[in-house]
C-alpha positions as CSV (number, residue, x, y, z in Angstrom):
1,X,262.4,179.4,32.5
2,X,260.3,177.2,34.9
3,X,259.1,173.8,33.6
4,X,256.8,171.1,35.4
5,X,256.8,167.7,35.3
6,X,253.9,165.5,36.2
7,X,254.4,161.8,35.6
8,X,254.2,159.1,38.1
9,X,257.2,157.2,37.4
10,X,259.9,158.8,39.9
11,X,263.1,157.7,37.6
12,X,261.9,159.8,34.5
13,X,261.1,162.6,36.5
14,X,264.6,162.3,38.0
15,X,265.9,161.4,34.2
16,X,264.2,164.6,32.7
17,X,264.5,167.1,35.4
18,X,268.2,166.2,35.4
19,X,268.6,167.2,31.7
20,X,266.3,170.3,32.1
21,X,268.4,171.7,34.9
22,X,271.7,171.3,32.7
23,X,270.1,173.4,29.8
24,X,270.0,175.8,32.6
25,X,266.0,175.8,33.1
26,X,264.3,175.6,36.5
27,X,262.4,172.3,37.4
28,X,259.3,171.5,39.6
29,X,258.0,168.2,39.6
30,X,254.6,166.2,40.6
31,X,253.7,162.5,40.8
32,X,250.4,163.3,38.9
33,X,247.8,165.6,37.6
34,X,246.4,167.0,41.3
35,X,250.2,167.8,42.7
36,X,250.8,169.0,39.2
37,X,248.2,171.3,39.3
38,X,248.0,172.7,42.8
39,X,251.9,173.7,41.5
40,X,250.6,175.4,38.2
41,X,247.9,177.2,40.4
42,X,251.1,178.4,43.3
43,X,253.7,179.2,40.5
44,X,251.0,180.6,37.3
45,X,253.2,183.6,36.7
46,X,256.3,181.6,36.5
47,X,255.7,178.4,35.1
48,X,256.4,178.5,31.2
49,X,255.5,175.1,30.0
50,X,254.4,171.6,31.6
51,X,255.5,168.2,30.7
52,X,252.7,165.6,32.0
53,X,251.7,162.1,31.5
54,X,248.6,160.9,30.5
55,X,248.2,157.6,32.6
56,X,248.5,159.0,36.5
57,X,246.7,157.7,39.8
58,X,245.0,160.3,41.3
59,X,244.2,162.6,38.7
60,X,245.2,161.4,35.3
61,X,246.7,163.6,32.4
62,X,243.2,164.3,30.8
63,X,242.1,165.7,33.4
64,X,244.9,167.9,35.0
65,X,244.9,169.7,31.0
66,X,240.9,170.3,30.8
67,X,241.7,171.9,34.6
68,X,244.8,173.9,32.9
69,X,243.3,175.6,29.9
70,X,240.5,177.0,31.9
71,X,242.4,177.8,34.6
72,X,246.0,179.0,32.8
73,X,245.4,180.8,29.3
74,X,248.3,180.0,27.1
75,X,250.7,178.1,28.8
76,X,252.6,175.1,26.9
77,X,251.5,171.6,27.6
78,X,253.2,168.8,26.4
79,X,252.4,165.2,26.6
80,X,254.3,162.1,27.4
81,X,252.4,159.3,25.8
82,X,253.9,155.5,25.6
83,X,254.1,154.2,22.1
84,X,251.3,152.7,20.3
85,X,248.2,155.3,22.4
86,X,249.2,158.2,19.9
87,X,245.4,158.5,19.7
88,X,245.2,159.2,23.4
89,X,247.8,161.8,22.7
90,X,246.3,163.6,19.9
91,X,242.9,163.5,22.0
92,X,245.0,165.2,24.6
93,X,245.8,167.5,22.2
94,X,242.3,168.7,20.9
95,X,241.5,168.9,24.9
96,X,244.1,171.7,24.7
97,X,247.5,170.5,24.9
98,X,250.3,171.9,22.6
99,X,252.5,168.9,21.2
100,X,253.3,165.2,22.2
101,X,256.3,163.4,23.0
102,X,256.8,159.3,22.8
103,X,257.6,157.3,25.6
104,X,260.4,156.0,26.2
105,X,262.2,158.9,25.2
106,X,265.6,157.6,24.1
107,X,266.9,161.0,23.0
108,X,266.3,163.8,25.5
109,X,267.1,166.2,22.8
110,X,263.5,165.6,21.2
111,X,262.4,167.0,24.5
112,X,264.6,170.3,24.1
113,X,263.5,170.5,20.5
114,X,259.7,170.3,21.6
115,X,260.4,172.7,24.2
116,X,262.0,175.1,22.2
117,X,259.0,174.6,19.3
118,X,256.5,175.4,21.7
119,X,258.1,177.9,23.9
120,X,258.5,180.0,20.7
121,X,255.0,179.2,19.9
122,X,254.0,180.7,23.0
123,X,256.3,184.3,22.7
124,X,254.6,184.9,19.8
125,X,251.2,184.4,21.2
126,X,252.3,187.2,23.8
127,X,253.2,189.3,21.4
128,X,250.3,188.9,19.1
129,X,248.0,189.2,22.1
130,X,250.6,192.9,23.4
131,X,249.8,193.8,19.9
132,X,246.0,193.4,19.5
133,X,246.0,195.4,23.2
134,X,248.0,198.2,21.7
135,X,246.3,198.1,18.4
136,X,243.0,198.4,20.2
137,X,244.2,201.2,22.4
138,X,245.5,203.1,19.6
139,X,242.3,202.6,17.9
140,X,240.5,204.1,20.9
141,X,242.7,206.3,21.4
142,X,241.9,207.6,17.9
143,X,238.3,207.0,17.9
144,X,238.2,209.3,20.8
145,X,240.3,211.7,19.1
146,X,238.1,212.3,16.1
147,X,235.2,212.9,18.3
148,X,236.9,215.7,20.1
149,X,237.6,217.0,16.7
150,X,233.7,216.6,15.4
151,X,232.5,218.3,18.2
152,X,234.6,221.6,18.3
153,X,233.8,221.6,14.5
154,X,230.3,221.5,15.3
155,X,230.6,223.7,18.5
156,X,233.0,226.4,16.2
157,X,230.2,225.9,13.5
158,X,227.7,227.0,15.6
159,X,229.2,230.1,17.0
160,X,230.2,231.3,13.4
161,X,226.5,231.3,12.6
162,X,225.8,233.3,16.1
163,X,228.9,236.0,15.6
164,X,226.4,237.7,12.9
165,X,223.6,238.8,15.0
166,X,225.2,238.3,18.6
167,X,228.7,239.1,19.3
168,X,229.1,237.0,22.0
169,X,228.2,233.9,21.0
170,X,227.0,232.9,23.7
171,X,223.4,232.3,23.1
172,X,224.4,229.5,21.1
173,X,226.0,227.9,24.2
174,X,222.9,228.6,26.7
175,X,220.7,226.9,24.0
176,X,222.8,223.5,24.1
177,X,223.3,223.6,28.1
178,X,219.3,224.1,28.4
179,X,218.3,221.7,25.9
180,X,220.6,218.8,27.5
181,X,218.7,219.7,31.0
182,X,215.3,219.2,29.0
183,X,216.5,215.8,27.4
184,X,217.4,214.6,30.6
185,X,213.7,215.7,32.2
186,X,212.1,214.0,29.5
187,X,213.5,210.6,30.3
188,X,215.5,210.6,26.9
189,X,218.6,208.0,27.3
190,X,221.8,209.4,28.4
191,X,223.7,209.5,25.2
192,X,221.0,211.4,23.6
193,X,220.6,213.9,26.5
194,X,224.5,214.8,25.6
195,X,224.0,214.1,21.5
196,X,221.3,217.2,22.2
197,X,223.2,219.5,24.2
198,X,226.1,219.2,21.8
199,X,223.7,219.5,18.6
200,X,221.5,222.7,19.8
201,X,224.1,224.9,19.1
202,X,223.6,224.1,15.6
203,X,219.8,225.1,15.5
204,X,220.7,228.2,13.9
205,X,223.8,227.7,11.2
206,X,221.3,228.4,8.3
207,X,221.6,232.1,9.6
208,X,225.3,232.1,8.1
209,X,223.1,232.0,4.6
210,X,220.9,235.1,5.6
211,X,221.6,238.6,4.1
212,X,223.0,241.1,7.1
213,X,220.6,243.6,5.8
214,X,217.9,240.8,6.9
215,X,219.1,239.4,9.9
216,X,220.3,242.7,11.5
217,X,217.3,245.2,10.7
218,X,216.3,247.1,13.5
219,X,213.0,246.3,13.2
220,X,210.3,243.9,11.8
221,X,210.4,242.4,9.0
222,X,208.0,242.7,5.9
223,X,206.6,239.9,4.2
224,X,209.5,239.4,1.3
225,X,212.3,239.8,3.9
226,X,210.4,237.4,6.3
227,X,210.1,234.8,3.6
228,X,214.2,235.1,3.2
229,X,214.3,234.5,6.7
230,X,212.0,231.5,6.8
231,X,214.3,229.9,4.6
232,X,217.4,229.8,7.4
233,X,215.9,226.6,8.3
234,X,216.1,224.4,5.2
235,X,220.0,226.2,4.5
236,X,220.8,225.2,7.8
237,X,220.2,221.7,7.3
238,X,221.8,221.5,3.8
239,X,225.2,223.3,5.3
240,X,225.4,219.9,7.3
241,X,224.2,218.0,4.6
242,X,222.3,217.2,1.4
243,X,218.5,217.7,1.2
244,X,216.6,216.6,-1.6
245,X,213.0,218.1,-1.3
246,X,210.7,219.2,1.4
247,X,208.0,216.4,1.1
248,X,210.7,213.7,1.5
249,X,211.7,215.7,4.3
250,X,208.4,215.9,6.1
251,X,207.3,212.2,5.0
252,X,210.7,211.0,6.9
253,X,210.3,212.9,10.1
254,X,206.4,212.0,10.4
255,X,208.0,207.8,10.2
256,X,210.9,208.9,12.5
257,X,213.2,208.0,9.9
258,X,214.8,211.6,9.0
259,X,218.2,211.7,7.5
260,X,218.9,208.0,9.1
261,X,221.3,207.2,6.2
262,X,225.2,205.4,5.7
263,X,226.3,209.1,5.0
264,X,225.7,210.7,8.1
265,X,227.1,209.9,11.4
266,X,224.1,210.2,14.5
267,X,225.5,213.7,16.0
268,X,224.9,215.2,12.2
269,X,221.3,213.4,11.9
270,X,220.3,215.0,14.5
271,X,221.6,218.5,14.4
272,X,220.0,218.5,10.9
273,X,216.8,217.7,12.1
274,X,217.0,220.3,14.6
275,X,218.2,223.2,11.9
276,X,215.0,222.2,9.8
277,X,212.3,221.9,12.1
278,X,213.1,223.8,15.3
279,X,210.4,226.7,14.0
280,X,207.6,223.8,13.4
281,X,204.6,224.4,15.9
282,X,203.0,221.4,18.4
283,X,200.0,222.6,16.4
284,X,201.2,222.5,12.8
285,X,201.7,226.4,12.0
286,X,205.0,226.1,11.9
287,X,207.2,226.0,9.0
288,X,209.1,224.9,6.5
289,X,207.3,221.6,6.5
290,X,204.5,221.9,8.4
291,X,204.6,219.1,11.0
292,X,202.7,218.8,14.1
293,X,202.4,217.0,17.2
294,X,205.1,214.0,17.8
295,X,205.9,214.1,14.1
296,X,208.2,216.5,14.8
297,X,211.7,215.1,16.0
298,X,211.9,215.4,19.6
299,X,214.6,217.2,19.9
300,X,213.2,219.7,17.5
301,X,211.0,220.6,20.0
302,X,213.2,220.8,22.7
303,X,215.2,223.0,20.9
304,X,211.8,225.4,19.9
305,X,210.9,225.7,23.7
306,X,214.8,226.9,24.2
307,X,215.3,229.1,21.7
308,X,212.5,231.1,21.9
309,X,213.0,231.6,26.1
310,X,216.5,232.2,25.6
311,X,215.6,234.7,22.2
312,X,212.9,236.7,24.7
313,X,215.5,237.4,27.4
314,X,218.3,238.6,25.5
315,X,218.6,241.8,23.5
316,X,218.2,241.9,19.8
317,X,218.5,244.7,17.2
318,X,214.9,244.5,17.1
319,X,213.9,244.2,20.7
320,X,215.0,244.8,24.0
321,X,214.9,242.0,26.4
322,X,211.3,240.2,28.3
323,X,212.2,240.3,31.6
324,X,211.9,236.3,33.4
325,X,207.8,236.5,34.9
326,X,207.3,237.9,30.7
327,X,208.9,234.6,29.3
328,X,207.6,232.4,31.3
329,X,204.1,233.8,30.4
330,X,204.8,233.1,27.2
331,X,205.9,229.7,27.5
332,X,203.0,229.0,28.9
333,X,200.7,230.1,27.2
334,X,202.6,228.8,24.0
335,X,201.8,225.1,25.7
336,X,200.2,222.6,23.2
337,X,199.7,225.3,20.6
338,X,203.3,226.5,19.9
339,X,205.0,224.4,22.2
340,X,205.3,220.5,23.5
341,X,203.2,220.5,26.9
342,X,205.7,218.1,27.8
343,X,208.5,220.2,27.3
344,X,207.5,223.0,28.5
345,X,206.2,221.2,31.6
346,X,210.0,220.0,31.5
347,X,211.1,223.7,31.3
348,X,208.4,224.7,34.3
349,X,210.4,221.7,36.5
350,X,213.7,222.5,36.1
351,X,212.9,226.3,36.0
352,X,216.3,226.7,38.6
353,X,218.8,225.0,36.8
354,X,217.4,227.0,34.1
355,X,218.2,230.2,35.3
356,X,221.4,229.4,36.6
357,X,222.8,228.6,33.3
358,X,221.8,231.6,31.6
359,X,223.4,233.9,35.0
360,X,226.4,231.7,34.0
361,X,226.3,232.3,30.5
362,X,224.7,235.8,30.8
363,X,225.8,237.9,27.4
């Protein structure tokens, strides 16, 4: 172990490095508070406690510790302080130093003893410090952990919904790539651009709640089996969680305040706003609630855009597939009745990327 001494007074340095160097410690010295610390700066990583005075030309005691604490978290500091100033030393002490000897010091064992007091003192701040860094890792560690987890549940979610009326699964994955590229057009901040493209896939999950003989019929639907359909909406937001009525519903998305509760955690809220509303129209003829305009959740409508391009140009059991030049046509003309104009413009932009991730995840 490396201890300092700073004191002026050359036969107590002697005295005290003397008795150091027997209890098999190695000693640097300095005649006050500049030498002393131009040695803590050089030898930081070695030096494991300091011994100074408090009355020192040059730079005095006070000084040299308000330069040490900033400088060197955590290192020991004791004071030498002549008897009868034990106020100076315990104003040393709230400036940061760790304990205070007497002068003269008679018994050089008191120094050992304070040494050993604060020398322990400062192993255990390691350790507590090694163990809030590894606690804090772990933590993160974990943290990062039970994302992973919430996302493949959502992701494996999301397929389970798709297997019934598409095999592959893979619409369900071309709807979350798109819809990230359209949150990112639109300016929306970077963690919601991901939050969408991992939420999209979710649009759908109410289908899991939709008869086979419904969802699969080769054909359109009549009016009771299209009300059954209709309904795939509200199940897929109360399959991720509890809905209480559709008026609360629609009076919380028109204040931008839909399912923003203690119960849910951000990547839910907003894959349950995107099951409810992502079949409500720019021009309120949508359903179930009825919304219109900006009162529908943003990425709501990023999702409608999406979903409908990717459901024209892939095969159903009641259609066959739009070719591209057909879609886009009916994007268009869905603009600011259907359809966000801003989003579409969005889809219109990035009309590239677009198509290269549906080549990629072609069915």
């Amino acid at each position: 172990m490396v201890i300092l001494i700073i004191d002026d007074e050359a036969g107590l340095r002697r005295s005290l490095m003397a008795y150091l160097e027997d209890m098999d410690h190695e000693v640097l010295e300095a005649a006050n508070g500049q030498e002393g610390l131009e040695l803590l700066r050089l030898r930081r990583q070695d030096i494991g406690a300091v011994v100074v005075d408090l009355n020192m030309p040059v730079m005095d005691g006070y000084s040299f510790i308000q330069h040490a604490v900033q400088e060197v978290l955590n290192t020991p500091i004791i004071v030498l302080s002549g008897v009868g100033v034990v106020d100076d030393a315990l104003r040393a002490m709230r400036m940061g130093a760790w304990d205070f000897i007497t002068k003269p010091l008679h018994n050089l064992e008191i120094l050992d003893y304070t040494l050993e007091k604060v020398l322990e003192r400062a192993r255990l701040v390691r350790e507590n410090k090694l163990y809030q860094e590894n606690l804090e890792h772990l933590v993160l560690e974990r943290t990062a952990e039970l994302e992973r987890t919430r996302k493949q549940v959502m992701q494996r979610l999301s397929r389970a919904a798709e297997y019934k009326d598409n095999e592959t699964g893979r619409h369900v994955i071309r709807v979350g790539e798109i819809s990230g590229v359209l949150a990112k057009a639109l300016g929306l901040p970077e963690s919601l651009c991901e939050m969408v493209r991992i939420c999209a896939p979710l649009h759908d999950v109410g289908k899991i709640g939709i008869p086979d003989s419904v969802l699969l019929k080769p054909g359109r639907l009549d009016p009771d089996e299209w009300k059954i359909m209709r309904e795939h909406c509200v199940y897929g937001c109360e399959i991720l969680g509890p809905l209480t009525d559709k008026e609360g519903a629609r009076r919380a998305c028109m204040e931008h305040l839909l399912f923003v509760d203690t119960e849910d955690n951000e990547l839910l809220a907003m894959a349950r706003a995107m099951a409810l509303c992502h079949h409500e129209r720019w021009d309120g003829n949508g359903y179930p609630l009825g919304l219109a305009g900006e009162d529908i959740p943003v990425e709501a409508r990023i999702v409608s855009v999406v979903d409908v391009y990717d459901a024209l140009k892939s095969d159903r059991p009641y259609k066959k597939s739009f070719s591209q030049e057909e879609c886009l046509r009916l994007l268009h003309e869905g603009s600011g009745t259907q359809f966000d104009p801003r989003v579409v413009e969005a889809f219109f932009t990035n009309e590239p990327t677009i198509a290269e991730i549906y080549h990629r995840w072609k069915d």
